[in-house]
N, C-alpha and C positions, 0 to 999 in steps of 0.2 A: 526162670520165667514165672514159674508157680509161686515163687516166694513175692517176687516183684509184684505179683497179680493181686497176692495175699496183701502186700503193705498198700497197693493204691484203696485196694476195700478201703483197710480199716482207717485211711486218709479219710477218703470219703465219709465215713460213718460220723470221724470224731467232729469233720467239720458240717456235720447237717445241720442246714438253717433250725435251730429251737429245740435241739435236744440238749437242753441243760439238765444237768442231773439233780431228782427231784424233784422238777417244777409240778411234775402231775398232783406231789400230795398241796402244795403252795395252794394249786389252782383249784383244787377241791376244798380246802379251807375256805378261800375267797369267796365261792359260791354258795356257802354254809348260810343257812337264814339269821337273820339276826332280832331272832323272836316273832310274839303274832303283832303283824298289821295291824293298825286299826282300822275299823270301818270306813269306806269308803264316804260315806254320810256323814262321818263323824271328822270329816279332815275339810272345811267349809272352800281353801285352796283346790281341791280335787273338782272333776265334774262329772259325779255321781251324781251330784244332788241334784244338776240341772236336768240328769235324765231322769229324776224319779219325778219330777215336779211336772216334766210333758206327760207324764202315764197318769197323772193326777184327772179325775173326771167323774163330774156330781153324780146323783141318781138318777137326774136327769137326763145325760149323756150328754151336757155340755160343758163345757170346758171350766174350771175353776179358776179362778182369778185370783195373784197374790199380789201381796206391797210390792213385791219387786225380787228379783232375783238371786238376792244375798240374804244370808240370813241376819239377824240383829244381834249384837253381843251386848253382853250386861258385863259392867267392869266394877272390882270395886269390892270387898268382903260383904261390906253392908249392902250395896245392893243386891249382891248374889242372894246372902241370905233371905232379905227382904222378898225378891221374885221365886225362890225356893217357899217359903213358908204362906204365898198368896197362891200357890199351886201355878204359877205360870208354868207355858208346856216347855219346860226346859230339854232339850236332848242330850248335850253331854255339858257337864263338870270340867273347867278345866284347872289346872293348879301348875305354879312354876317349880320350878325343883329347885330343893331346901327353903322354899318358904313355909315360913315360923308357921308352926301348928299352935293357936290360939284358939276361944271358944268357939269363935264366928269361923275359922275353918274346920272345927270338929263337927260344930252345929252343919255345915254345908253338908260336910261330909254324911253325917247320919242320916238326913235328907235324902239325898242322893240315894244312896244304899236301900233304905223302905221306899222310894218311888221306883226301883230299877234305872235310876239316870245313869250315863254313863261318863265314866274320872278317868280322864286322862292327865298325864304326866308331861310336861315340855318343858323345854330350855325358856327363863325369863326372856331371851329373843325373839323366840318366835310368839310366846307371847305379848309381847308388845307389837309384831304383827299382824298379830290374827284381828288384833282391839285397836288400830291405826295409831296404835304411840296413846292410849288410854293409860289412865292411873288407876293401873288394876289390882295391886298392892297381894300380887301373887295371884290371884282368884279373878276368873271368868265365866260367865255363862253362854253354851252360844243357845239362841230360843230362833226354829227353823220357822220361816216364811209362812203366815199366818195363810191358810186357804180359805177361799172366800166361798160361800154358795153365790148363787146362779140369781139375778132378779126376781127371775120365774117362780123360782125354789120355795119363795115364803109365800105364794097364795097356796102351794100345791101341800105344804104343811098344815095348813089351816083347812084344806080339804080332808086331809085325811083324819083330822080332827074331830071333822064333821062340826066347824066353826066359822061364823062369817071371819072373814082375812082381819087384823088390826096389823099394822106395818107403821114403820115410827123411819122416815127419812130423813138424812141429814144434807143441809144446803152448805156447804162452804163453813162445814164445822172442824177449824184445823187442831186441835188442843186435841193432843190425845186423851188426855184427863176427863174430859167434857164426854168424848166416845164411849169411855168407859163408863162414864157415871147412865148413860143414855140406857147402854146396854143393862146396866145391872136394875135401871127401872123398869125398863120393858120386859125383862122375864120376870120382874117381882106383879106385873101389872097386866097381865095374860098377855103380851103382842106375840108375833108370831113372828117375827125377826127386826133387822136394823138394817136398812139402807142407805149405803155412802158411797160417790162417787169417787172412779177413779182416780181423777186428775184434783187436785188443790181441796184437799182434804185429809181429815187424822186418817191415819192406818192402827189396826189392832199390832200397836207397839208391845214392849212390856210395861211400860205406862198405863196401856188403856186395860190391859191383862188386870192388873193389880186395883186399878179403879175399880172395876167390874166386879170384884169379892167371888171372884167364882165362876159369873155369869155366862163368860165367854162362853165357856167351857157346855153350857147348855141351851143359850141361844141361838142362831145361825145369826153372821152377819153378811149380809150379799154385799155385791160389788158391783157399778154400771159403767159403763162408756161412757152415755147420755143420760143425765137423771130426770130431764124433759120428759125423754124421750120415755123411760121406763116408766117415769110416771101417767103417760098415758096410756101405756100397757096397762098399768090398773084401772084406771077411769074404764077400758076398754072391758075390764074383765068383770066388770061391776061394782067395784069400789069409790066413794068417795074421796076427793082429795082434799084437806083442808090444810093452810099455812098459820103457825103464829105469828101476829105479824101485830104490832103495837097500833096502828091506826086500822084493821080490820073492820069488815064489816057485819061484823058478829063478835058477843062477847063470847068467852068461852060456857057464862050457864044459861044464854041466847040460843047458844049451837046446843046443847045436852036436851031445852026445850021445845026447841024446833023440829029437830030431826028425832028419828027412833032409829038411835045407833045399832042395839042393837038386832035390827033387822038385815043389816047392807054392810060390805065388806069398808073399811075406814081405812085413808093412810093418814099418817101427822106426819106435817113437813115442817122441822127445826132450821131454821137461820143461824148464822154466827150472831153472838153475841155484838159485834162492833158495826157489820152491815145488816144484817137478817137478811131477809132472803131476797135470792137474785130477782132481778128484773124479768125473765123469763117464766122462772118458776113460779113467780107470782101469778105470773097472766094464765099458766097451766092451774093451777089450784083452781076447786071449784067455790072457796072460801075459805076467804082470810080472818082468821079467830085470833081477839086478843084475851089475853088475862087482866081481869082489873086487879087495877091496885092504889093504893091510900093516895098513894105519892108519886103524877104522872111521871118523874124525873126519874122514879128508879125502873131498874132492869132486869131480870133476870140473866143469867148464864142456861148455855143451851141443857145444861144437863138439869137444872131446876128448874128451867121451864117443862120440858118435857117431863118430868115427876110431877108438877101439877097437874097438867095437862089429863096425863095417863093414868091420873088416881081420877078426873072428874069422869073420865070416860071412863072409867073400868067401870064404877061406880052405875052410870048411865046402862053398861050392857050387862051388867048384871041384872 
């Protein structure tokens, strides 16, 4: 009976559900890491980034405003390079595996390296989905979701200045090129930031980045819901609001003689070039300033209007 006892064991033993012999070292292989992760921030598919973006919150304590929830990719050797060498805020490098090392991927690369960006390595697959089927020729940039200040933000900068406010707002200026060009006057021109509405307008793209020669970078550009509506926050706060607007009723060195700029905080409210400025915005402006010129037919573009504009005024409050 003991022997018989003995054999049902070892029945039992040999047939136990998942004792194959060896699996233990199998299964600890399996579970072996397969190198470091990368950053969660740095994988745009993850949602990392959407939690880092709600912790985001001005000096102010309100809430910062971005283009939108993804971040922008740059495709392209040239263009990488090109947004690498204008200082756009690039966060990581990306490169397909076994694409040709040429001068414009060493050039990236050395870039990268003296700015701290960060090179990652992928499969040509997923890089053509990270860039939606781009002609990225091995080479991507991803450049993270531009954070906006606050409307508030640019009078309370020119407080701290101990400056009356200059504020340069944009109506329905969709060119990111034209954003850029705006921005890189207004810090050459003392303003104290750039105002552009949420809805149906340029965003600080890598376009408006590389426009700007820099300027981004030391500007603040806020962001509104209602630019009506924000712009009567300034009228409120003591600011004048003035529109360029081609049949105005002031010229621009009308307004410089009339008023003494610099006593009183100023906004300058830009139009697109094809409408100028809305219907609304107009009637909120407290004066509409044009620029003369030789020949009623011609026009400026919003970004060269606004460099005349913010050279006559600098000019005046100085």
């Amino acid at each position: 009976m003991a022997g018989n006892s003995q054999r049902k064991g070892a029945v039992r033993k040999s047939n136990k559900k998942g004792a194959t012999a060896g699996s233990g070292g199998r299964v600890k292989r399996g579970l072996e890491g397969r190198g470091p992760t990368p950053k969660a921030q740095d994988r745009p598919y993850h949602k990392a980034h959407k939690a880092a973006q709600a912790k985001s919150r001005s000096q102010t304590g309100k809430p910062k405003r971005r283009t939108g929830s993804e971040a922008e990719w740059v495709a392209g050797r040239n263009s990488v390079v090109e947004a690498l060498r204008a200082g756009v805020p690039v966060s990581t490098v990306y490169v397909a595996e076994g694409a040709e090392r040429d001068g414009r991927l060493r050039e990236a690369f050395k870039i990268a390296a003296e700015r701290g960006i960060s090179l990652m390595e992928v499969t040509k697959n997923e890089l053509d989905r990270l860039t939606g089927g781009a002609v990225h020729q091995g080479l991507a940039a991803r450049i993270p979701a531009y954070q906006f200040a606050h409307g508030d933000d640019l009078i309370a900068a020119a407080k701290e200045l101990r400056e009356q406010p200059l504020i340069v707002a944009l109506d329905s200026v969709t060119d990111p090129r034209n954003l850029g060009a705006v921005v890189r006057s207004a810090s050459g021109f003392g303003a104290h930031g750039v105002l552009v509405p949420e809805r149906r307008a340029a965003g600080m793209t890598a376009s408006a980045w590389k426009t700007s020669a820099g300027a981004a970078a030391r500007l603040p550009v806020a962001q509104c819901v209602n630019l009506v509506r924000q712009l009567k926050a300034y009228q409120d706060a003591g600011c004048m609001v003035v529109g360029l607007a081609a049949d105005g009723d002031l010229s621009l060195p009308e307004l410089v003689a009339d008023h003494d700029l610099a006593t009183g905080g100023l906004v300058l409210v830009i139009g697109s070039e094809g409408d100028g400025l809305s219907r609304l915005v107009s009637e909120t402006c407290d004066h509409l300033v044009s620029i003369p010129m030789a020949n009623q037919l011609e026009s400026l573009n919003a970004g060269v209007a606004a460099s005349v504009a913010l050279y006559t005024i600098a000019q005046a409050r100085a």
